[in-house]
C-alpha positions, -999 to +999 in steps of 0.1 A: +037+138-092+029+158-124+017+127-140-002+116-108-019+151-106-029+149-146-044+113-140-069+129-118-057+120-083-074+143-054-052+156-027-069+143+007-083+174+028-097+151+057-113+120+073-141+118+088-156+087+105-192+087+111-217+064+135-229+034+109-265+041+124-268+081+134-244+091+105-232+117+140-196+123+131-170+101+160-134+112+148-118+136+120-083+132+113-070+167+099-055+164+061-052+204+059-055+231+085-071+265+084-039+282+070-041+260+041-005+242+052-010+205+047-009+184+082+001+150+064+030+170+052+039+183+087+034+153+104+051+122+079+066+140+047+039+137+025+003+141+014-024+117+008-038+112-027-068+086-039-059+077-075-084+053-095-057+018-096-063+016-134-049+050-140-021+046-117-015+018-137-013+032-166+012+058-152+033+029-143+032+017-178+042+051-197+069+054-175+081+017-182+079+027-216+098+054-216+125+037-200+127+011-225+116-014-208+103-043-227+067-048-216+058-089-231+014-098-228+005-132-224+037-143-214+028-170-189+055-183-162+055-222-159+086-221-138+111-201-117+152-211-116+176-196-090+213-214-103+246-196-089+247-187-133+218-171-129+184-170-125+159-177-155+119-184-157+108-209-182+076-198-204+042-216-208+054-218-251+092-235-238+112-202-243+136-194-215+144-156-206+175-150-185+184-119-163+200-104-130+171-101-110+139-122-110+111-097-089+076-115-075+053-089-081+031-118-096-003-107-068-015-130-035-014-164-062+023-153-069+041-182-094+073-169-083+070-176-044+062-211-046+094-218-067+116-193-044+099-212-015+096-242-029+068-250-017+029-233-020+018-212+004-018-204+002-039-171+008-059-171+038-092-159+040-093-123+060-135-134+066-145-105+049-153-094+012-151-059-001-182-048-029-166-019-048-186+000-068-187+037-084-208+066-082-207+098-108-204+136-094-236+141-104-259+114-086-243+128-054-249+160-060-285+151-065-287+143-033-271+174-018-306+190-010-317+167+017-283+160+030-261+189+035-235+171+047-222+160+013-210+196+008-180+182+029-173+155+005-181+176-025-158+207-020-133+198+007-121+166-008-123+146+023-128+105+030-152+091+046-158+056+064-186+044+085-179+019+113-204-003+120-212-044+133-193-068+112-189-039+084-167-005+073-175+015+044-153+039+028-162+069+004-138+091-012-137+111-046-113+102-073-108+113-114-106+152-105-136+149-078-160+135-106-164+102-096-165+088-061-151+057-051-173+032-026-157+004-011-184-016+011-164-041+039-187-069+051-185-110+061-180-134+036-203-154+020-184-164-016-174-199-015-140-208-008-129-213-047-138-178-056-121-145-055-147-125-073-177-126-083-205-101-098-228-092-068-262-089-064-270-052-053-305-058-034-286-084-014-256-058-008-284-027-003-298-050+026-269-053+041-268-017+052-307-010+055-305+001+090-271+023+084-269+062+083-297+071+059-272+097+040-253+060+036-283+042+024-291+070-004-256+071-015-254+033-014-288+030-035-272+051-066-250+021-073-259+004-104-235-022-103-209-040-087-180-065-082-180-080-048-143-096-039-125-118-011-102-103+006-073-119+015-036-123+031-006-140+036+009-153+067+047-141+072+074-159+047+097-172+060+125-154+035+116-135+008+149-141-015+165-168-027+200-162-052+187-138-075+153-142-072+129-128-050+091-132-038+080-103-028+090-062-040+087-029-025+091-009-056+108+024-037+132+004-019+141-020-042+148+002-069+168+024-047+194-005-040+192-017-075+200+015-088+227+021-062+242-017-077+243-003-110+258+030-104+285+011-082+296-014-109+295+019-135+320+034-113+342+004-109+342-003-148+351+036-157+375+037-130+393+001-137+423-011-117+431+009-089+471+012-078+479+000-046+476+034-029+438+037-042+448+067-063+453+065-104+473+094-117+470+115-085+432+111-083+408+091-057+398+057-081+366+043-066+373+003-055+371-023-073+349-044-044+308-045-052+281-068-042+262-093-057+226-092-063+220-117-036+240-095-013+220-067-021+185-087-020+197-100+012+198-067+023+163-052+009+149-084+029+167-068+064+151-036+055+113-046+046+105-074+056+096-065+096+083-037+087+058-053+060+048-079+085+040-054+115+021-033+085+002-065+075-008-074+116-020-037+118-042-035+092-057-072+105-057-061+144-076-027+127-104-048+116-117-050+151-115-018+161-141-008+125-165-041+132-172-039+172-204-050+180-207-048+218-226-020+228-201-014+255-169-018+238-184+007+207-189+028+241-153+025+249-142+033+213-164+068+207-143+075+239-114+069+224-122+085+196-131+119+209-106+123+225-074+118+200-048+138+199-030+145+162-002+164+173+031+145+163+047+128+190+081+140+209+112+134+195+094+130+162+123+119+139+135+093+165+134+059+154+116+033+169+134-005+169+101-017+174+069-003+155+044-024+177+030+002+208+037-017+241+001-024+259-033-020+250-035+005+219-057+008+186-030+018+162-053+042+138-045+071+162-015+063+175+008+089+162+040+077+176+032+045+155+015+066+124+048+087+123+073+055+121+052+037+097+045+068+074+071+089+082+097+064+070+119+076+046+126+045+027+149+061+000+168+078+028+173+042+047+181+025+015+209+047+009+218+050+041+224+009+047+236+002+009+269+028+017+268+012+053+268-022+040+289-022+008+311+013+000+339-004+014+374+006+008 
């Protein structure tokens, strides 16, 4: 967190979502309370920051770094072996680099899945595209006089998103609160070829012209801006294959991983074990340890459902921030208003199944916000790996 906190990243204090045409607010989900304690905290474990990517990025990479790890540029993956020896990818130049573990965090066009699946599976289209676009402290602020409502965004540090027909918008600050982040959600109009594409801003201004006006001043201090298809995958149906896998959840993986490594330190400091388990009067760990399959196999078990309800969420969300019957937006505000962000009973019980049973918009659903963000992945991965493979 230390570096996180000198990249810039802001500490969420609230969200707010507003009408897309009065700007009147429908629903604020706490981030803080009064006495200053954080509610994310309280209710999942945690706090919510917004980090620019780049910089998180570049966190990443220091810490890399200063683990040794050998970071190669413009080394280009033509191809992706999983043999019993072990797994190797084969370079764009011919070269072949071995290892234990071959990890598809490769993005949505991954290289690595289509070998480990052996076939391609392509992207589909989500129907919307995302502009993205920046806005200094200062243009804000220069706004503050007709619309005292940015005070919240200015000094409390919260989010805001505007739900509207066919469209979301989010706004949040980022960099220390001196540059805010805008992230306009709208249908699709790139062709299918393309992924990005530079965007013209009177087109994306018109988009919104009959929004919240505070939206359509903010919106009008953009000067430029990347618009993007979004995109998913459907479910896979594995993600591993020997050594090799197609898709990585960094906490998790790297908790088993880690626990692998410490386990085969033990068994090569301890060596052979007398038949009693004990060597000169003290426990000797065993000799037994898993393979990397084994323990992929397992990461798989552990991620894989939960990824895939995460995925249908976020989709299933998309209609519940795009209504456009008057009625149903009617039905919503409802909703809304009337949410309820206490944690549920029984609050560290554990649900076997994540998906709410009937008819349920999952953003306020706290028994379903608690299991999905109140996981303690470390905890489970630790949990299972002993489960699994501390055998004696």
């Amino acid at each position: 967190m230390p570096a996180i906190r000198a990249a810039g990243a802001v500490t969420a204090e609230r969200y707010r979502v507003f009408d897309y045409h009065t700007g009147d607010v429908l629903a604020t989900r706490p981030g803080m309370d009064k006495d200053g304690r954080k509610w994310m905290e309280e209710a999942f474990g945690y706090c919510h920051h917004f980090i620019h990517r780049v910089d998180y990025q570049r966190i990443l990479v220091a810490e890399a770094r200063r683990l040794r790890v050998d970071i190669r540029l413009g080394a280009e993956v033509r191809e992706v072996k999983c043999y019993e020896t072990g797994p190797f990818v084969q370079l764009s130049n011919g070269e072949k680099v071995c290892g234990d573990v071959i990890v598809g965090a490769d993005g949505i066009m991954s290289r690595v899945r289509t070998d480990i699946l052996g076939c391609v599976r392509q992207p589909q289209p989500t129907g919307d595209l995302a502009y993205r676009a920046t806005i200094p402290r200062a243009q804000v602020e220069a706004l503050l006089g007709s619309f005292p409502r940015l005070n919240g965004i200015l000094h409390a540090n919260e989010q805001w998103t505007w739900w509207g027909p066919n469209s979301h918008i989010m706004f949040y600050p980022i960099k220390d609160c001196q540059i805010f982040n805008m992230v306009l959600l709208c249908p699709d109009d790139l062709p299918e070829n393309v992924r990005r594409a530079d965007a013209d801003i009177d087109q994306m201004r018109g988009l919104f012209k009959d929004w919240d006006p505070l939206l359509q001043s903010l919106v009008a201090q953009v000067s430029s801006v990347l618009k993007w298809k979004l995109q998913h995958m459907e479910e896979l149906k594995f993600w591993t294959k020997g050594s090799a896998m197609a898709a990585e959840d960094g906490l998790c993986l790297g908790t088993l991983l880690g626990l692998l490594y410490s386990k085969r330190q033990r068994s090569q400091a301890g060596g052979a074990s007398s038949s009693d388990g004990t060597k000169d009067g003290a426990y000797e760990f065993p000799l037994f340890h898993p393979t990397v399959p084994e323990v992929l196999g397992l990461y798989e078990s552990l991620r894989k459902q939960r990824t895939t309800i995460n995925i249908r969420v976020a989709l299933d969300n998309r209609s519940l921030y795009h209504m456009v019957d008057p009625s149903t937006i009617a039905e919503r505000n409802e909703w809304l208003k009337g949410l309820n962000w206490e944690p549920p009973e029984n609050e560290h019980e554990i649900s076997a199944n994540l998906k709410p049973k009937g008819k349920c918009w999952k953003w306020g659903h706290m028994r379903y916000q608690t299991d999905l963000l109140g996981w303690d992945t470390h905890a489970e991965a630790v949990r299972e790996f002993e489960r699994h493979f501390e055998k004696v």
